[in-house]
C-alpha positions as CSV (number, residue, x, y, z in Angstrom):
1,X,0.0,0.0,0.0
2,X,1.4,3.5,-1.0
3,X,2.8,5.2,1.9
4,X,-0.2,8.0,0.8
5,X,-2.7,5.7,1.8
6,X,-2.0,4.9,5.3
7,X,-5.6,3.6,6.5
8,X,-6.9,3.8,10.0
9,X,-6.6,0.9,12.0
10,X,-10.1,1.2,12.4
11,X,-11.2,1.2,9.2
12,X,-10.0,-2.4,7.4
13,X,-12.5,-4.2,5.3
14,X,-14.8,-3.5,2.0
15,X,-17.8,-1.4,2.2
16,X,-19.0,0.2,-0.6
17,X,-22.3,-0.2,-2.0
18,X,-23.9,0.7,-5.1
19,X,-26.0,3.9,-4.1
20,X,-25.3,7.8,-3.7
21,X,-26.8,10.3,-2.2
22,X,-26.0,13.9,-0.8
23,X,-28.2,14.0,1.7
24,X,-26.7,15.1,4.3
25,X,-25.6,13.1,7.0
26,X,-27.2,13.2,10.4
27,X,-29.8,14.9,9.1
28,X,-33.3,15.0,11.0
29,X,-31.7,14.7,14.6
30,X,-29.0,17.3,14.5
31,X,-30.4,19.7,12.9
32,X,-27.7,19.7,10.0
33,X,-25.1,20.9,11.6
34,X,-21.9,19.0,11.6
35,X,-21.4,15.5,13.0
36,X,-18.5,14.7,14.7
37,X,-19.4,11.3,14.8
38,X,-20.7,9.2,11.8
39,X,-22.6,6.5,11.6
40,X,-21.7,3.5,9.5
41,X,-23.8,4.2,7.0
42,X,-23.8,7.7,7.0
43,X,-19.6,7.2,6.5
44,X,-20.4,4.7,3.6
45,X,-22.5,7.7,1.6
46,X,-19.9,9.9,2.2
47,X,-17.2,7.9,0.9
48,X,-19.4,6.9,-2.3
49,X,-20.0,10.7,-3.0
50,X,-16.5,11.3,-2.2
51,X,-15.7,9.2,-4.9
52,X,-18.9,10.6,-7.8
53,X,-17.0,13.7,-7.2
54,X,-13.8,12.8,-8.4
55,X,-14.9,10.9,-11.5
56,X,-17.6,13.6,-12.0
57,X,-15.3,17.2,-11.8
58,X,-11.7,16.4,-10.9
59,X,-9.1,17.2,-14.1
60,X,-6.2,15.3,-12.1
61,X,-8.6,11.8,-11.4
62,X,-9.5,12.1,-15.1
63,X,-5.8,11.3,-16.1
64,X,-4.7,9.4,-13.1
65,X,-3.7,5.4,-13.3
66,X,-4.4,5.3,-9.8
67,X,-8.1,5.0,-9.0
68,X,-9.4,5.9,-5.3
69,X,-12.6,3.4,-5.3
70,X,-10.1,0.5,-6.2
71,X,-8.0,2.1,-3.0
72,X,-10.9,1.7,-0.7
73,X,-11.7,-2.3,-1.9
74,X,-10.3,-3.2,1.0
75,X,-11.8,-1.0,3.5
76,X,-14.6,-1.7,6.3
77,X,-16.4,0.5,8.4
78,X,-17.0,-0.9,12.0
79,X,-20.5,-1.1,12.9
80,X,-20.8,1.6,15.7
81,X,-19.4,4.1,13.7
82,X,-16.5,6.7,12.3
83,X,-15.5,10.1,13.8
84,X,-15.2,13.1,11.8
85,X,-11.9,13.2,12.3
86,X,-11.2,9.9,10.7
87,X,-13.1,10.3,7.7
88,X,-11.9,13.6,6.8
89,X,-8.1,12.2,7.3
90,X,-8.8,8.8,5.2
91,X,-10.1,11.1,2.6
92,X,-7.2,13.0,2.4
93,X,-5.0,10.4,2.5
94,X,-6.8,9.1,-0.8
95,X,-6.9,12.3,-2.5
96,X,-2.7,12.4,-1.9
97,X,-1.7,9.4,-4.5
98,X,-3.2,11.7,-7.7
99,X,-0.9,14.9,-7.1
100,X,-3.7,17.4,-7.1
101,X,-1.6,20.0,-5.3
102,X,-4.9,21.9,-4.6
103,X,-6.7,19.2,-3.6
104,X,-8.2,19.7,-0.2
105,X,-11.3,18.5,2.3
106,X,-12.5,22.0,3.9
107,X,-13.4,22.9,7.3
108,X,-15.9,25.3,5.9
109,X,-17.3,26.7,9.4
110,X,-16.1,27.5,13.1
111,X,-19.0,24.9,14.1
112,X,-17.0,22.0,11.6
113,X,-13.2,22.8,12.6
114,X,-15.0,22.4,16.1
115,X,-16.3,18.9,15.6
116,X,-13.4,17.9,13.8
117,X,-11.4,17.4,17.0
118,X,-14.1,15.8,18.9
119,X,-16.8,15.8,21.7
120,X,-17.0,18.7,23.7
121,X,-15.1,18.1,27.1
122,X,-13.0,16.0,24.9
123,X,-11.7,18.2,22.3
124,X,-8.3,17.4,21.3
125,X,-6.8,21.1,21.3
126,X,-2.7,20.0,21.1
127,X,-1.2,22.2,18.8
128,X,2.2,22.9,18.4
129,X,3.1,26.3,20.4
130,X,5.9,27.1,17.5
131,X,6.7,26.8,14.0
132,X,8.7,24.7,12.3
133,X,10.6,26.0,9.6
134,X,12.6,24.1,6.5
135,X,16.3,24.6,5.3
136,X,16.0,22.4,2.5
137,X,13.4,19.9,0.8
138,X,15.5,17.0,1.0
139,X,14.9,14.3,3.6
140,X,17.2,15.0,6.6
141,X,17.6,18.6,5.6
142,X,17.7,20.5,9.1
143,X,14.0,21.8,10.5
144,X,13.8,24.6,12.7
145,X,11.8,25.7,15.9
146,X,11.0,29.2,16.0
147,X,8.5,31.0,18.8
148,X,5.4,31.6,16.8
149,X,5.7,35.5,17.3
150,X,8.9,34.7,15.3
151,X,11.1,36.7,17.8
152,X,13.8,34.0,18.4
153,X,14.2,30.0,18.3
154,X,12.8,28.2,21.3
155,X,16.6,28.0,22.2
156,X,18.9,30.7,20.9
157,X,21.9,27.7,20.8
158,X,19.9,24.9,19.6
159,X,17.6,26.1,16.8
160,X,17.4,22.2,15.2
161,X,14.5,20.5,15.7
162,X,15.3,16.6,16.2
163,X,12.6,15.0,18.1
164,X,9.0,15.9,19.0
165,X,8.1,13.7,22.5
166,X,11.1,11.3,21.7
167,X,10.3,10.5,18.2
168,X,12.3,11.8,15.6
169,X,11.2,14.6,13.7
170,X,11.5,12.8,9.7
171,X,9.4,10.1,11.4
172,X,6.9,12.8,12.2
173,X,6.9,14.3,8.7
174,X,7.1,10.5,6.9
175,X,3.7,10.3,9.0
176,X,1.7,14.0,8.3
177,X,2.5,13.6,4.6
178,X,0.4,10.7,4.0
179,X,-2.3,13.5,3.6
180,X,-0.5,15.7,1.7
181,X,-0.6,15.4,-2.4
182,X,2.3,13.6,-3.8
183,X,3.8,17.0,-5.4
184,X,7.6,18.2,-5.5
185,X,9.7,17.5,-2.6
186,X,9.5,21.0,-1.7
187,X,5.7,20.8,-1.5
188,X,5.1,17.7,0.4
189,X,8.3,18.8,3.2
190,X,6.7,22.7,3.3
191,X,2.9,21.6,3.7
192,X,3.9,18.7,6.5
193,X,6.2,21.2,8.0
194,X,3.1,23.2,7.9
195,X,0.4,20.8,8.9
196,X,2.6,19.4,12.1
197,X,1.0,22.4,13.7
198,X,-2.0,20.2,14.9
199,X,0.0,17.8,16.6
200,X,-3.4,15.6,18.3
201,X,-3.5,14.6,15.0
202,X,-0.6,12.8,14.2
203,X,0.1,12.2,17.8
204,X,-2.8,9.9,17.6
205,X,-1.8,8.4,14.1
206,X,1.8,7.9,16.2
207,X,-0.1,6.5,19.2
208,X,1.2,9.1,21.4
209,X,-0.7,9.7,24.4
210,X,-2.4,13.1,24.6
211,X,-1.5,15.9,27.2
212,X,-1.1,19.4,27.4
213,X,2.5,19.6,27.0
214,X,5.5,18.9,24.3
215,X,8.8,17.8,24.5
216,X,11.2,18.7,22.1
217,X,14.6,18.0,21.5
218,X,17.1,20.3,19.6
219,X,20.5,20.6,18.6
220,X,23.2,23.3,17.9
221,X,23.8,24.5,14.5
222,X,26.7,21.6,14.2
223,X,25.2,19.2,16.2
224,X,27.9,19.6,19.2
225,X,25.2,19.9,21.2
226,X,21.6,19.1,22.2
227,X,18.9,20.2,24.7
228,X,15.4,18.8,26.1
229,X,12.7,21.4,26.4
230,X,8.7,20.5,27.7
231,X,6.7,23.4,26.3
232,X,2.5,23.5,27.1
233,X,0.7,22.7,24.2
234,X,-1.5,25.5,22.7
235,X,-5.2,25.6,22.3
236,X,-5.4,26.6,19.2
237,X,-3.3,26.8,15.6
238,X,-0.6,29.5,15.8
239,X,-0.9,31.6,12.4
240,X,2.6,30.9,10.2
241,X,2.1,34.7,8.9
242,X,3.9,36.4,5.9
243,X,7.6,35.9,5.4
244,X,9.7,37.8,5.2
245,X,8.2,40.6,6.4
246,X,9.7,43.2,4.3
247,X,8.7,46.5,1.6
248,X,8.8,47.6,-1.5
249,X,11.7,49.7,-2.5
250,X,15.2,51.1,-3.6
251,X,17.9,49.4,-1.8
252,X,21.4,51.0,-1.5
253,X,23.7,50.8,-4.7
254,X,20.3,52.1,-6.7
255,X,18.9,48.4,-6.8
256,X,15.1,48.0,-7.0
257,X,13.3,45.7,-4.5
258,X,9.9,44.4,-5.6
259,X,8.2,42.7,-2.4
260,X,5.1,40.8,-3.9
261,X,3.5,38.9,-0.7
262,X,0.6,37.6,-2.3
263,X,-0.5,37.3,-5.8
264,X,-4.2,38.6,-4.9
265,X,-4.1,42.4,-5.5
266,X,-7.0,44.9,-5.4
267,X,-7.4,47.8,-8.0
268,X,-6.2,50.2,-5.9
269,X,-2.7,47.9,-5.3
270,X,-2.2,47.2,-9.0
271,X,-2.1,51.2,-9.6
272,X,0.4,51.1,-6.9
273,X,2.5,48.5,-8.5
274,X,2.6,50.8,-11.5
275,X,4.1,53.6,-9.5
276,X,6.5,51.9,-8.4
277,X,7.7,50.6,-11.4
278,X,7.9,54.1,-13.0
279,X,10.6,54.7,-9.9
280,X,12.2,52.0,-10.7
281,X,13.1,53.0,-14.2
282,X,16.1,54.2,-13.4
283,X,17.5,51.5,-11.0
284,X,20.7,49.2,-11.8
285,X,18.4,46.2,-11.2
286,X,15.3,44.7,-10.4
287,X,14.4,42.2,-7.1
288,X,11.4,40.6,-7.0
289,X,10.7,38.7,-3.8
290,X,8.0,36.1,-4.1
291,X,9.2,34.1,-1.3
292,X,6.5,33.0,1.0
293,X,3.9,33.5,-1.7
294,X,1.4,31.2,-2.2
295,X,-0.2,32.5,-4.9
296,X,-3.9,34.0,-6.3
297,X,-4.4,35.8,-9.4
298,X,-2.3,36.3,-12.4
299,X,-3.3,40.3,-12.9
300,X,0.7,41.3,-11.8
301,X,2.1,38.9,-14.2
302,X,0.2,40.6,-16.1
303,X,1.2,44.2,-14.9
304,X,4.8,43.7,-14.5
305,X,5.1,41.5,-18.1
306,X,4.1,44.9,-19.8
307,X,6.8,46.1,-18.2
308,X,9.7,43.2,-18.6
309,X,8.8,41.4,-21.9
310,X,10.9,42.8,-25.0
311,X,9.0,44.7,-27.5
312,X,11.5,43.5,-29.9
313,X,10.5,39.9,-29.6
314,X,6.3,40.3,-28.9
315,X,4.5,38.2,-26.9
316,X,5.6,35.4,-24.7
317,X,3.5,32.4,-24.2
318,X,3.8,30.9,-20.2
319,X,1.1,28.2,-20.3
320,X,-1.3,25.9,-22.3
321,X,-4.3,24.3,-20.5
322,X,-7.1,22.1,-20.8
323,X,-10.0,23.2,-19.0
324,X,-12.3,19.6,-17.7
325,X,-16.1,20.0,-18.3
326,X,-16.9,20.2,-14.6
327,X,-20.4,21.9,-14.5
328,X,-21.6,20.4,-18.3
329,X,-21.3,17.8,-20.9
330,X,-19.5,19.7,-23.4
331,X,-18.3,20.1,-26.2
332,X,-18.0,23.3,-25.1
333,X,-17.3,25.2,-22.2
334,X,-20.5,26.6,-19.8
335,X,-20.5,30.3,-19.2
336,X,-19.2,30.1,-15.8
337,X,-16.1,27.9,-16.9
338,X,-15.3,30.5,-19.6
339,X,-14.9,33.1,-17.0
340,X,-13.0,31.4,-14.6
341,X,-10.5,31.0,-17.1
342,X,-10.9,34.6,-18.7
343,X,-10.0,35.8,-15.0
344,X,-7.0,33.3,-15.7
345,X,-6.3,35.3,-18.5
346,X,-6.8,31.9,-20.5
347,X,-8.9,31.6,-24.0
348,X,-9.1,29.1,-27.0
349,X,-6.6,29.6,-30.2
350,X,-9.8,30.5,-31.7
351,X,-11.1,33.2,-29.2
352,X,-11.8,36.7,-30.9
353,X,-9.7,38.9,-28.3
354,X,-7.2,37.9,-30.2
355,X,-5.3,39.5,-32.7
356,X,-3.8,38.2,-36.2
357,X,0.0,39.1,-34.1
358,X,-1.5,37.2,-31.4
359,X,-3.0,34.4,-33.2
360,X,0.5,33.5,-35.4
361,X,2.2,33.5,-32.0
362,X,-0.1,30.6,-30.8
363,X,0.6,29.2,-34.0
364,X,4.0,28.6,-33.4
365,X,4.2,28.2,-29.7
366,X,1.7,25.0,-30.5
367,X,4.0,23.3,-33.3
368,X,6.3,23.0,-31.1
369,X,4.7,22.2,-27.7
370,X,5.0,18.7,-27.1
371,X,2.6,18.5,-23.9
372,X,3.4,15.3,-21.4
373,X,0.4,14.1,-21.7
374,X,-2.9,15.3,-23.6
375,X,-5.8,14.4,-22.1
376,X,-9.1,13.3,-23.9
377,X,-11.5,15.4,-25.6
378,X,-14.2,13.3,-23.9
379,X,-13.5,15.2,-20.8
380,X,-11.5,18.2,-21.5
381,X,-12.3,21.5,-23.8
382,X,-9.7,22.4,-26.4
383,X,-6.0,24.3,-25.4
384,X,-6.7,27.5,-24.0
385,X,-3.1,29.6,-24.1
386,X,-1.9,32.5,-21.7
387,X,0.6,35.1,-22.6
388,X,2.1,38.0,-21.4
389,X,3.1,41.1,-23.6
390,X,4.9,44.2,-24.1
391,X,3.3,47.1,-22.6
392,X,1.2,50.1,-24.4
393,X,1.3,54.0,-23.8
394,X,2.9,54.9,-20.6
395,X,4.8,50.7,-19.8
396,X,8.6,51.1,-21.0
397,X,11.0,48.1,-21.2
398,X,12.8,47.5,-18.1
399,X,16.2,45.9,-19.9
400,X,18.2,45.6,-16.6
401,X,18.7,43.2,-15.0
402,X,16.1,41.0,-12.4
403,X,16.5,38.4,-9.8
404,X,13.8,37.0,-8.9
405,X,13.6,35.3,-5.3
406,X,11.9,31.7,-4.7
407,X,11.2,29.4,-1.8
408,X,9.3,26.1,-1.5
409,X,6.6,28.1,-0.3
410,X,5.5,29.8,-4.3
411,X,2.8,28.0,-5.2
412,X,-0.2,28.6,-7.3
413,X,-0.2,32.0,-9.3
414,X,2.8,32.6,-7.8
415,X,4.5,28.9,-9.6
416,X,2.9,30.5,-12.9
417,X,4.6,34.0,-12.2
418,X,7.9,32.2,-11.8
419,X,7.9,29.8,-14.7
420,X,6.5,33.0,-16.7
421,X,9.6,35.4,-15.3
422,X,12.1,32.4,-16.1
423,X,11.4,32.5,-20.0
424,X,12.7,36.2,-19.8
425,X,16.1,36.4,-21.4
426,X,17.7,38.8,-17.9
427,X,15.8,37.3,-15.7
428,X,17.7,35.1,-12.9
429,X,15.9,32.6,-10.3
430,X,17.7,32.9,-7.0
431,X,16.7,30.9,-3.5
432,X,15.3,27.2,-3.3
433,X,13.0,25.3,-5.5
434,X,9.5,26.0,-5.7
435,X,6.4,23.9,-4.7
436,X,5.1,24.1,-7.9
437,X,0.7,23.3,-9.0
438,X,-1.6,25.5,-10.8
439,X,-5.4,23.9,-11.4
440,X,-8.0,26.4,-11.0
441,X,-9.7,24.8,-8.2
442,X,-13.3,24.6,-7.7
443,X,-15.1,23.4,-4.2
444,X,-17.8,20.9,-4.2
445,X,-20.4,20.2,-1.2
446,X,-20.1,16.9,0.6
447,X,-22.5,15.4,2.1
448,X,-21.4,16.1,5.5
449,X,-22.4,19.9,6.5
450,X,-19.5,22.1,6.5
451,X,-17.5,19.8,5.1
452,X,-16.6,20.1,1.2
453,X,-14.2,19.0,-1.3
454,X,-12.1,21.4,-3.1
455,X,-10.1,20.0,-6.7
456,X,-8.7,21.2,-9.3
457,X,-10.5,21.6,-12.6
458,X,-7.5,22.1,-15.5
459,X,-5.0,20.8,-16.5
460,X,-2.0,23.2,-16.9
461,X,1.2,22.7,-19.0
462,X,4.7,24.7,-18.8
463,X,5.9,26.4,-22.1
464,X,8.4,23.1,-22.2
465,X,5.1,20.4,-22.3
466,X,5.9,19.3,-18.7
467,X,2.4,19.7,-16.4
468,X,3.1,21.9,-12.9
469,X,1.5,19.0,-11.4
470,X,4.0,16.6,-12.0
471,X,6.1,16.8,-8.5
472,X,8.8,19.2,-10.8
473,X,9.5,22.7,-9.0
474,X,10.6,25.3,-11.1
475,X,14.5,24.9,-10.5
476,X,16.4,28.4,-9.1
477,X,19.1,28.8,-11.5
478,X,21.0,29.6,-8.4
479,X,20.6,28.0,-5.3
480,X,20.9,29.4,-1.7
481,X,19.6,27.5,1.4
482,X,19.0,30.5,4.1
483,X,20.7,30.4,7.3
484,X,18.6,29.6,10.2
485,X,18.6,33.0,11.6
486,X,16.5,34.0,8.6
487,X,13.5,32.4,10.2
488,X,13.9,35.3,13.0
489,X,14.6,38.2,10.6
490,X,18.4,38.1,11.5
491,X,20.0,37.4,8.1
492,X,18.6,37.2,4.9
493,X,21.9,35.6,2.6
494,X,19.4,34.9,-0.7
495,X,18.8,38.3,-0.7
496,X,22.8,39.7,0.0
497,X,23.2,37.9,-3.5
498,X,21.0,38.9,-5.2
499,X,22.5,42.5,-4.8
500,X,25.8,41.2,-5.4
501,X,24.7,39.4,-8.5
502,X,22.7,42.5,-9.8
503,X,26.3,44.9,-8.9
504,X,28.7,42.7,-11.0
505,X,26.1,42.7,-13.8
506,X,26.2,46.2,-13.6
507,X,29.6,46.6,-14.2
């Protein structure tokens, strides 16, 4: 069995029958509000629609050799019943074998994320009270504790984290990414570092004992050293926050230091964005810090490629997609589909925004894009193509050079933006591999109230054929692991070289 599919010990033996319903579950004697505690049956419809919803509206399942109802052959439900919990973690766990890197179940309510951890006067409310943070994406690669108001390490001469309660800390992760989609290295080690936060979780998958305190065990830098410390548990998820926490604008040496957070940006903050780049006209270079971004919209790829593409060579195609029929039959799109990828900035070779320039650049972008994999008409609408341009009017061409900074926290949007930035001819990558996925997720209702099921609903190709959903991260060209102090805000070394790097181009 894949190490994605670790079942509960509860749950063992075949159990699906041949109806569906979306009823919800518990309905009639608790008043639809969320059950955190199914009964067999109720589990069993869940499951089934669970599954309907994949085959029904899930690009990644359409393509996928591995099936999730052949996966749950060999499970049984016991006859007095399934917690929440349990269900919403086995369904997880199944969803993790396809590589859907948006694929999710939701906690859509306070009154869900309640029942999700249990009776009330039982609640299981052990969360991790700090953050663990990543060096690298390999296996082994040194993890860090830092306080959650990220003022210091737990321990100021033993920021490794080795052991949580005396098991070691890769055992940990090895166990939280079961649930995690099988995506790059960088994504699977970033979202367990991520999800470890609710530790009476995987302290019962470890079959840890629950109590209101932690122990930890962490070394020294060099592993000279090593220190036990018991911290109490918190009640609730600390928030990870934006890192790092930093600004827009003009370094020392005349550089140009883009901070991009987020890729979701209001009207107001895309006016801004042009401001700043008519500063920046005259700047020796151009840092763009994505780090920490975990994605949105396109609309400053956008902005910034009016800016950065060369008028001399026209458009650049980023992307090719096939949008699934998720909400119709085909063989066309439904209205709403075409506008979720219009706000993508996505349309058909055929589409009428586009112009005869425009239309002989799809032309020969498509002869040759040799995609991975292209799925079936039977379930997807034909290539819809994104592409970012030279600007009109006012936009100038920034010809200087640009860094642009990465971490295996880019994901999304912000995976798009980088693969986008790379096919630039002065642009530079600079910091760790990305956690790569783009697929226009859409959420679905379960069943269960409060409870629904988020998947992707394209399929979405790199200029080079390869599918962001294909564990790949979009490589730096130059790699930098940070230093543990720039967890804290005391260092920062990716960024020290990208100013040297944009200096000596300068020369």
């Amino acid at each position: 069995m894949s190490r994605h599919l670790r079942l509960f010990a509860i749950i063992t033996v075949c159990f699906l029958g041949h109806t569906s319903t979306n009823t919800p579950v518990g309905a009639g004697n608790i008043n639809d509000e969320t059950p955190r505690w199914l009964s067999r049956d109720e589990a069993a419809r869940t499951l089934i629609v669970f599954c309907g919803l994949l085959d029904k509206h899930h690009a990644h399942a359409a393509v996928s050799e591995y099936d999730a109802r052949s996966a749950l052959a060999d499970v049984r439900l016991p006859a007095e019943g399934v917690r929440l919990s349990d269900i919403i973690l086995l369904k997880k766990q199944l969803l993790a074998p396809i590589g859907d890197g948006h694929a999710d179940v939701q906690l859509d309510t306070r009154q869900a994320r309640a029942a999700e951890r249990g009776i009330p006067g039982r609640e299981r409310v052990e969360f991790l009270p700090f953050l663990v943070k990543m060096i690298g994406e390999r296996p082994g690669d040194p993890l860090i504790a830092i306080r959650t108001d990220r003022a210091s390490f737990i321990d100021d001469d033993h920021p490794i984290l080795e052991a949580i309660d005396g098991v070691p800390i890769e055992r940990w992760i090895d166990i939280v990414a079961t649930s995690i989609p099988a995506g790059s290295p960088a994504f699977v080690r970033s979202r367990a570092c991520r999800e470890l936060r609710s530790l009476w979780q995987w302290r019962e998958q470890l079959n840890l004992p629950e109590r209101r305190s932690v122990t930890v065990t962490l070394a020294s830098p060099g592993g000279e050293s090593r220190v036990t410390r018991t911290l109490r548990t918190r009640s609730g998820m600390p928030s990870r926050g934006d890192w790092p926490r930093t600004a827009t604008r003009i370094l020392d040496g005349n550089i140009a230091y883009l901070r991009l957070a987020t890729m979701r940006a209001s009207e107001e903050e895309l006016a801004e964005l042009r401001v700043w780049m008519d500063r920046f006209r005259e700047t020796r270079g151009l840092i763009i810090d994505v780090r920490g971004n975990g994605g949105g919209h396109r609309h400053i790829l956008h902005l910034l490629g009016e800016y950065l593409v060369d008028p001399a060579h026209g458009p650049v195609i980023y992307t090719a997609v096939r949008p699934r029929f998720v909400d119709s039959d085909g063989p066309i799109l439904s209205p709403h589909m075409a506008r979720r990828m219009a706000h993508r900035h996505l349309y058909p070779a055929t589409h009428p925004r586009w112009s005869p320039a425009q239309r002989e650049a799809i032309a020969r972008f498509f002869e040759n894009f040799r995609p991975v994999l292209d799925p079936p008409a039977e379930f997807f609408a034909p290539w819809h193509f994104a592409m970012i341009e030279p600007g009109q009017d006012d936009a100038y061409y920034y010809d200087n050079p640009i860094v642009i900074l990465i971490d295996a926290n880019c994901f999304s949007a912000t995976d798009v933006f980088i693969h986008a930035m790379s096919l630039l001819p002065n642009v530079v990558l600079m910091g760790q591999p990305s956690a790569g996925s783009s697929g226009a997720p859409m959420t679905w209702p379960t069943p269960i109230p409060g409870v629904s099921l988020r998947l992707s609903s394209i399929l979405s190709y790199r200029a080079d054929g390869t599918r962001f959903d294909d564990a790949r991260s979009q490589e730096p060209d130059i790699r930098i692991d940070p230093l543990p102090t720039y967890f804290i805000g005391r260092s920062d070394v990716v960024l020290d070289e990208a100013v040297r790097t944009i200096l000596a181009a300068d020369r």
